[in-house]
N, C-alpha and C positions, 0 to 999 in steps of 0.2 A: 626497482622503483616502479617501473611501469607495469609489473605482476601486480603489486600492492595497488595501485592506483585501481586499473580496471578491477579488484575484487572490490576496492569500497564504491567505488562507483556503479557497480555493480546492484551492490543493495541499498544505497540509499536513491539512485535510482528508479527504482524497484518499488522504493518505501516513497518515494517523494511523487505526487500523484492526485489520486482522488482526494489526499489532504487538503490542499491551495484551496478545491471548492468546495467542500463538505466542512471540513473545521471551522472557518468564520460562519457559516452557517449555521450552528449547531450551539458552538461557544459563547455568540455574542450573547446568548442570556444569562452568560455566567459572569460577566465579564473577564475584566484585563487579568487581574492579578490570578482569580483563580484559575483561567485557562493558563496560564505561563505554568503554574505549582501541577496540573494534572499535563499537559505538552512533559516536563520533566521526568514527570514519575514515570508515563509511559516509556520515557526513553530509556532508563533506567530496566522497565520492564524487557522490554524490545532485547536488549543487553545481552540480560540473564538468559531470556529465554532459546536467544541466539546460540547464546555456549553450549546448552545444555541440550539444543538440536544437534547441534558440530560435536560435541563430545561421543554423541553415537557413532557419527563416522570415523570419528577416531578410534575408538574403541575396537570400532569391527576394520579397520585397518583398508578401507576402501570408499572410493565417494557414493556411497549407498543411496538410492531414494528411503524416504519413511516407510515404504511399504516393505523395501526389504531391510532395512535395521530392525523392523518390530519383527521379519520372519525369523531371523537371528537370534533375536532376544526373547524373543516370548512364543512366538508362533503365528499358523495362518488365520487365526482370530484378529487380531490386533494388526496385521500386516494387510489383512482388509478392509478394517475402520481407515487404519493412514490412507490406504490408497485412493477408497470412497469420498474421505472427507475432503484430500487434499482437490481433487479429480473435480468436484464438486465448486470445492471456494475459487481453484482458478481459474474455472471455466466462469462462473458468477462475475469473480471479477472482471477478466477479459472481457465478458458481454458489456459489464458497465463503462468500461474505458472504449469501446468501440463506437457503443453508444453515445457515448460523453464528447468525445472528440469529432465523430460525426457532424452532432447537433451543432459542435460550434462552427466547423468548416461550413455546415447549410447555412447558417444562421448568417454567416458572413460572406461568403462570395458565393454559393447556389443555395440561393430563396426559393427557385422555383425546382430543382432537382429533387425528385423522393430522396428520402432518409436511407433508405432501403439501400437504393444504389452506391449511395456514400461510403454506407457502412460494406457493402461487397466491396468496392476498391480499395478502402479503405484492408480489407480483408487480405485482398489477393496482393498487395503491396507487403503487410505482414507475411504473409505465405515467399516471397523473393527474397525478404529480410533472413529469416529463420535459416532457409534454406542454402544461404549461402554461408563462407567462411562463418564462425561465431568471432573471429577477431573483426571481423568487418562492424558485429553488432554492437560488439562491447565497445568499438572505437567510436561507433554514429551515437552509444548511448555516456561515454564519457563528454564530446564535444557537446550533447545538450543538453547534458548538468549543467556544464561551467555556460553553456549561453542562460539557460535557466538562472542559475544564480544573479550572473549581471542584470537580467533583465527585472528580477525581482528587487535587487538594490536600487536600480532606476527609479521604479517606480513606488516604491517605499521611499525613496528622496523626495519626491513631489508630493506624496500624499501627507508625509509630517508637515510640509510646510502648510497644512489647512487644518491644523489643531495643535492647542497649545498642552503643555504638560498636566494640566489640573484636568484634563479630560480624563484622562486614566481614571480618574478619581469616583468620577461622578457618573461612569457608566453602569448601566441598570445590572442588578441581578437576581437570579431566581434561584440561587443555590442549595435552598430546602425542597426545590419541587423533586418528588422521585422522577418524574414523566422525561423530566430536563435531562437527567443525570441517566436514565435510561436508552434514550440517543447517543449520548456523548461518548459514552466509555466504549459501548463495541465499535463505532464508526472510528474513535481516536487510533483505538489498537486497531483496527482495517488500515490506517492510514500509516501505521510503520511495518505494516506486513510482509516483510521482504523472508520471512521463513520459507516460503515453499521455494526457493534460490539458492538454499543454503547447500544442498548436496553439489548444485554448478558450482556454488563459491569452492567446496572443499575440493573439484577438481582442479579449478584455476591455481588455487594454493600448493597443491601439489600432499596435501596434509602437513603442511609446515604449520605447527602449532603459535609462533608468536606472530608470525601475518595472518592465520585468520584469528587473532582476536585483537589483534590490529582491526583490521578489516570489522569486525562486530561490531569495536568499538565506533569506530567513525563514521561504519555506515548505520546508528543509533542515532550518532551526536548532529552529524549535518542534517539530516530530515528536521528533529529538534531546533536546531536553530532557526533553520530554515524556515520553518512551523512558526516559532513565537515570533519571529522579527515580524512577518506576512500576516499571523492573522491578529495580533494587537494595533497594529496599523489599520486594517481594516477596519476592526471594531472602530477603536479610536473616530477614525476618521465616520464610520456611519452616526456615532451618537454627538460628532458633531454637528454632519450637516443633516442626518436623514433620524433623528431619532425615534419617530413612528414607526422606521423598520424592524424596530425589535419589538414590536409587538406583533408581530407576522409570522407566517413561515414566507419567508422568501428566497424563489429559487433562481438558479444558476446564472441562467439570462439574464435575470432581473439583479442580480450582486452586479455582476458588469458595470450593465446600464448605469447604477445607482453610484457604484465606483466614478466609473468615467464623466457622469454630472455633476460627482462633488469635485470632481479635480478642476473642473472649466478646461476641458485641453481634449482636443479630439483625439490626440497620439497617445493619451494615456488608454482611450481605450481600445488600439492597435496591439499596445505593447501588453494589456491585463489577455485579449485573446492569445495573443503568442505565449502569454504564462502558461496560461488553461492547458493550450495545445501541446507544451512541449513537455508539461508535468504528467498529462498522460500520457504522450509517447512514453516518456520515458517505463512510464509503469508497464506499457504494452510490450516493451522490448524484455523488459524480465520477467514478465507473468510467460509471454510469448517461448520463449529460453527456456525458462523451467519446465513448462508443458514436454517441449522439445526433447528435451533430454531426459523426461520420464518417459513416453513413451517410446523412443532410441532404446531405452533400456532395457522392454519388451519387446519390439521387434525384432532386434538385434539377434535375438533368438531363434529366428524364425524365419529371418530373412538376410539374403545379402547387405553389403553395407548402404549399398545407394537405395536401394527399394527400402530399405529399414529408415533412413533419413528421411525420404518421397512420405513414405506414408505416418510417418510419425509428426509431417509439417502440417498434411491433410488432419492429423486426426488432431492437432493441434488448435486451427483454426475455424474448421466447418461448424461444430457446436457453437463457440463463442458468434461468430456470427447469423450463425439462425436463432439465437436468445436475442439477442439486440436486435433482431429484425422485430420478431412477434412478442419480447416483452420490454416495452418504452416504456420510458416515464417512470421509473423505478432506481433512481440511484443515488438517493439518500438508503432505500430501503433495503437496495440490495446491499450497498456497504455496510449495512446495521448486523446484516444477515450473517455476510462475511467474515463481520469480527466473533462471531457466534462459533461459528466454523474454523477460524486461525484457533481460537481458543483452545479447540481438540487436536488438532496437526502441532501447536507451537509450544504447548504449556502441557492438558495433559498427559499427551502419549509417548512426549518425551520423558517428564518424569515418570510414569508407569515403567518408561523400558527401563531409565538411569537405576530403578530399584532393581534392576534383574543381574546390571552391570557385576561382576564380583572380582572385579580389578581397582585399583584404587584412581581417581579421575583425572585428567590431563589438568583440565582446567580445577584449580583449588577452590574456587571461589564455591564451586557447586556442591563443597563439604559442609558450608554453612546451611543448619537450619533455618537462620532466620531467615535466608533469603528464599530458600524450595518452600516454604510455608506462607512467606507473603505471594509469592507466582502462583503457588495456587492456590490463597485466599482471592487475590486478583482474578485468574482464571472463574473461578466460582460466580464473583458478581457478574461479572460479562457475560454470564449465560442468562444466570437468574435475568438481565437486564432487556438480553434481546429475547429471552420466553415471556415475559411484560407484554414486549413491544408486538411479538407476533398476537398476543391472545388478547392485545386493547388496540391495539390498529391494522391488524394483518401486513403480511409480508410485502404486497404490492399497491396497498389503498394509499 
């Protein structure tokens, strides 16, 4: 039980993150209902796309990174797309949860602290993390799901009580704009991105086939829930008290503030920074992890075991922290980026190699056409979506 536990916790951990403040951001112009129909679908995506990563490692009979299932299956073409692409989204990401969680720790107890400084402590505290037991990590990142959870039902209690149900109703939507829908989709699929964890998960699992998709499955469905309870509430609650907010881009700081003024309650908005805070740890502990155990996987070669761990922590964290020093203020943009980039690592370099497989697949689900042809139908828009978004607003404007 406690295997299974820290593998789902593990990725929805992982997945549960820059969601909380990019999603009500992004969706309120869609509103309620249709954000709840695409939160699902993606779940659903997230799933599939889960198996059909973990089915490689099954396949080749060891907890592989993507960079060596594709040298396995196809060759050093395609084993260094994976490695590039992946190399690339988690460093990206990591900057922007460094980033993220910085700003709120300045914003609330050092005003006057540079950023800069934040985000190195902030650094070197990951660097302690990584480097010790990973039972230590997995244990500090299951205890802050479940305080996550509680503290998201809290204050989901308090915030229904400042709208009535006919709100759902009458919130705004733009659902024909492409612009709208060109945000939404790569940030959504950024926001269940726990793929690049998936080689750690199949080591925790041991390759026991019905806990990890156990494990897929759960760690899918909890982000999902998680997702529609927090941000319909949200919405809700902004088009009842703040309804001009959705004719804005409005960011982070300012969701808080707006939050915490429609509640009337100064502890609500203690408890909305401790969300912020703990839904990106959480994501730092498994982007941080992954990184970890990719490069472990290369040094290991080259190096004894402690010099292999040392410098695979360094090479883990010093990148991510000097993008969050020198590029701020980019983390709607960079998760837009990122879902661009899961796209190639999650959907199609799995299915490229799954076509090479010529064993028949653990998981059965992955014999269906319908489902490898909507993954990448999907796949397909989220690119088109975020090539839009770079070549009509650039990557960091």
């Amino acid at each position: 039980m406690k295997k299974t536990l820290n593998a789902i916790f593990l990725l929805s951990g992982t997945a549960i993150g820059s969601g909380m403040l990019s999603l009500p951001l992004v969706l309120a112009k869609i509103g309620v209902i249709p954000s709840v129909l695409v939160i699902l679908m993606f779940c659903g995506l997230t799933y599939f796309s889960a198996l059909a990563r973990v089915e490689l490692n099954l396949q080749s009979n060891q907890e592989n990174t993507l960079e060596k299932v594709g040298l396995i299956f196809s060759g050093p073409k395609v084993a260094w797309l994976g490695n590039f692409s992946l190399k690339i989204l988690m460093f990206a990401l990591l900057a922007a949860y460094l980033y993220g969680l910085s700003s709120i720790i300045q914003s609330t107890f050092f005003q006057e602290m540079a950023l800069a400084k934040i985000v190195i402590i902030i650094s070197v505290l990951l660097f302690l993390l990584i480097i010790s037991s990973p039972r230590v990590l997995l244990d500090l990142n299951k205890y802050a799901i479940v305080g996550l959870l509680l503290m998201v039902i809290s204050v989901v209690a308090i915030m229904v009580q400042h709208f009535r149900p006919e709100t759902i109703i009458h919130v705004p939507c733009e659902i024909k704009t492409f612009s709208v829908w060109s945000m939404i989709l790569p940030i959504i699929f950024t926001s269940f991105g726990f793929q690049g964890s998936l080689h750690s998960l199949t080591k925790i699992c041991n390759n026991d086939i019905k806990l990890l998709k156990i494990a897929c499955l759960w760690g899918s469905i909890i982000p999902a829930v998680v997702y529609v309870i927090w941000t319909c509430s949200v919405i809700c609650l902004l088009n009842a008290k703040f309804p001009e907010s959705f004719n804005k881009n409005v960011e982070v700081s300012e969701l808080i503030n707006l939050l915490s003024v429609a509640c009337n309650w100064g502890f609500v908005k203690t408890l909305l920074l401790a969300i912020s805070a703990t839904a990106i740890a959480t994501s730092i502990f498994g982007v941080g992890l992954c990184l970890k155990d990719d490069f472990h996987t290369f040094f290991s070669k080259i190096l004894d075991r402690k010099a292999s761990i040392g410098v695979s922590c360094l090479c883990t964290v010093i990148p991510g922290c000097f993008i969050a020093i020198f590029v701020p203020n980019a983390f709607i943009h960079v998760l837009s980026f990122a879902g661009m980039l899961l796209v190639v690592i999650a959907i199609f370099i799995p299915m490229f190699l799954l076509g090479k497989v010529q064993q028949s697949f653990k998981f059965k689900a992955l014999n269906s056409k319908f489902i490898m042809s909507n993954l990448l139908f999907i796949g397909i828009a989220i690119s088109v979506c975020e090539i839009y978004n770079i070549f009509t607003c650039g990557l960091f404007k």
